[in-house]
C-alpha positions in Angstrom: 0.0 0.0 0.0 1.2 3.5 -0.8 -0.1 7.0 -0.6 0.3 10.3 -1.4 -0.6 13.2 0.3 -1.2 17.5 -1.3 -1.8 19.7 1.3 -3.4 23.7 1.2 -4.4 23.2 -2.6 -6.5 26.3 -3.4 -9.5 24.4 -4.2 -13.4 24.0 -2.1 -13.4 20.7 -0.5 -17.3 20.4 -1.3 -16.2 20.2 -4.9 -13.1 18.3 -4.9 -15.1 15.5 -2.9 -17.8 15.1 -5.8 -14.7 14.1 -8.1 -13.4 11.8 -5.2 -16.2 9.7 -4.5 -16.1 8.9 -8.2 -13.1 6.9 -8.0 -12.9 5.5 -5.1 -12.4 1.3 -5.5 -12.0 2.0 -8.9 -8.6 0.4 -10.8 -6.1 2.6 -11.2 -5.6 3.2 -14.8 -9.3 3.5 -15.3 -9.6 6.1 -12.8 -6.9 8.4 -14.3 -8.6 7.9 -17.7 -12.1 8.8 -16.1 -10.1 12.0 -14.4 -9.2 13.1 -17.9 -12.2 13.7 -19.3 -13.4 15.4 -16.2 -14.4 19.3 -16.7 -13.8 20.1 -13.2 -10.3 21.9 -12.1 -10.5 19.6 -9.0 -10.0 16.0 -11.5 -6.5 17.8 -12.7 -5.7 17.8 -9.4 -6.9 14.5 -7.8 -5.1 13.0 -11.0 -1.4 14.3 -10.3 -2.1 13.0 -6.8 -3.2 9.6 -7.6 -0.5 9.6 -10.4 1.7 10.6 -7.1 0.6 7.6 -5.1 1.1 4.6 -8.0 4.6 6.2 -8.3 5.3 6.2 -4.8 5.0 2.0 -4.3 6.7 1.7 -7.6 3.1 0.0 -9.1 2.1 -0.1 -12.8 -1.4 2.2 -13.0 -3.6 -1.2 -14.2 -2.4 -3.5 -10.9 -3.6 -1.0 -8.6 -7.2 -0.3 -6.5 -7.7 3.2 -5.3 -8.4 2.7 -1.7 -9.2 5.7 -0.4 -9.5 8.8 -1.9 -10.3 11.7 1.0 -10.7 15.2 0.6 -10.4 17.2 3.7 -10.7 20.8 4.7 -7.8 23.0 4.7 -7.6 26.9 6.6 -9.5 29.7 4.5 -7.5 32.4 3.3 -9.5 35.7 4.5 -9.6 38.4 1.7 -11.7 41.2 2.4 -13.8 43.6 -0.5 -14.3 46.9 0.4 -18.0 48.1 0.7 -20.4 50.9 0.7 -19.7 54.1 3.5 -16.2 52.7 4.0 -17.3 49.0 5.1 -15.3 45.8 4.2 -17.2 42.3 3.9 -15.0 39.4 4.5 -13.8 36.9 1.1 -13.4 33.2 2.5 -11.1 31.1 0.0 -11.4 27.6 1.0 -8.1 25.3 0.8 -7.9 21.3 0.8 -6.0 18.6 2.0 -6.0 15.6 -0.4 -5.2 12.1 0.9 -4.8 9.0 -1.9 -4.0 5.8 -1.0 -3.3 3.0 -3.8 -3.0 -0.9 -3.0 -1.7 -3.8 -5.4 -5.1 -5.3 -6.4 -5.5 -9.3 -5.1 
């Protein structure tokens, strides 16, 4: 078993775990194909991490199992817009912590 870990990517964890649940339990090669034709920003990234993980055990992408692909949520990064009569209203920019893990399929 191997894993791969991307921590503080600039993305909403609501939407990156829509693209996560997708491949969970899936082979490995057929979820990197199934991440490629994804129009979300958050299947680019899930795919360099899963891409990460196979590397990391030294495993060929079609004799691998996702099994677990986790999405958790990261700090926000406060931005703040100013407003009418010299007000400011607060900007929250959500970051994610993405956790693979990839074992040699039985």
């Amino acid at each position: 078993m191997s894993r791969a870990i991307l921590r503080f990517v600039r993305l909403s964890p609501t939407k990156a775990r829509l693209v996560a649940r997708e491949i969970q339990g899936m082979n490995g090669e057929e979820a990197l194909a199934k991440l490629e034709f994804m129009p979300n920003k958050a299947a680019r990234i899930i795919a360099k991490v899963v891409t990460s993980a196979i590397a990391n055990g030294g495993y060929d992408a079609d004799e691998v199992i996702i099994k677990s692909c986790r999405v958790d949520r990261g700090p926000y990064l406060k931005r703040y817009r100013p407003r009418a009569r010299g007000m400011a209203s607060r900007i929250l920019k959500p970051t994610s912590h993405i956790y693979v893990e990839v074992e040699k399929e039985s």
